[in-house]
N, C-alpha and C positions, 0 to 999 in steps of 0.2 A: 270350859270353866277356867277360870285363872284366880291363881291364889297370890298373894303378896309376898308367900317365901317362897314360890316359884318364880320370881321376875327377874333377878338375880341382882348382880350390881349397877346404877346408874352406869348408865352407857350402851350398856352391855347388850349383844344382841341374845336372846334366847329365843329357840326353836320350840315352838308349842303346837306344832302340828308336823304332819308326817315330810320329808323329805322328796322333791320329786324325785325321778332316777338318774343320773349322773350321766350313764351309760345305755341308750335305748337299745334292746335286744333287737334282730329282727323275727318274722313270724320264725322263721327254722329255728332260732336260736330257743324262743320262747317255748315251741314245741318240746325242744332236745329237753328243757328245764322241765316243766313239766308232765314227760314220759319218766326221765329220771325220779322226779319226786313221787308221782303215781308209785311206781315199781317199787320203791323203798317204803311206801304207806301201807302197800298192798303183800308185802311179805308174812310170810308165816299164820295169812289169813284166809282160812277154805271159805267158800262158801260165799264168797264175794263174787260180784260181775265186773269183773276189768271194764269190760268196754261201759258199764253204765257208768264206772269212778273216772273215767278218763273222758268221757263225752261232757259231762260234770263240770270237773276243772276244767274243760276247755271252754264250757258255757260262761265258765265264771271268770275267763280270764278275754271272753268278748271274742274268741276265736272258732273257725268253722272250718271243717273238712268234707271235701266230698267222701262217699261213700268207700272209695280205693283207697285214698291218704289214710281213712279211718281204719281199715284195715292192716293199714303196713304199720299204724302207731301204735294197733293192739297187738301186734303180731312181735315190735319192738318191746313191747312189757314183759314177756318170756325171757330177753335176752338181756 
C-alpha cells in the first residue's frame, strides 16, 4: 500500500519494500547465524526440543542437513 505522506520529496528515491542483502552469507555462514540465534531463543526454556526449533529455522531459511550435520548442529546449541 502506498500512502502520499509516505512518497517523500519529488525526486526522491524512497524504499517501500524490503532491502535485498548486500552481503550474501554462504551455507556455513547461514548455518553459524542460525545455531547462534536458535541458542539465544532457546535459553532459559525447559521443555522445548532443540532439534525440532532448529530443523524449523532451517526449513524456513530453505536449508537441509544430512542426518550427521544435524547432529553436530544440535550438539552446537549446547555450546
Amino acid at each position: 500500500m502506498s500512502d502520499a505522506k509516505d512518497a517523500g520529496q519529488p525526486g526522491e528515491v524512497v524504499q517501500n519494500e524490503p532491502a535485498m542483502s548486500q552481503n550474501d552469507a554462504d551455507a556455513g555462514q547461514k548455518l553459524d547465524g542460525i545455531i547462534v540465534q536458535t541458542r539465544a531463543d532457546l535459553a532459559g526454556q525447559d521443555g522445548v526440543d532443540p532439534e525440532n526449533v532448529l530443523a524449523q529455522r532451517l526449513s524456513d531459511a530453505g536449508m537441509s542437513l544430512s542426518d550427521d550435520e544435524m547432529a553436530a548442529a544440535v550438539a552446537r546449541l549446547d555450546g
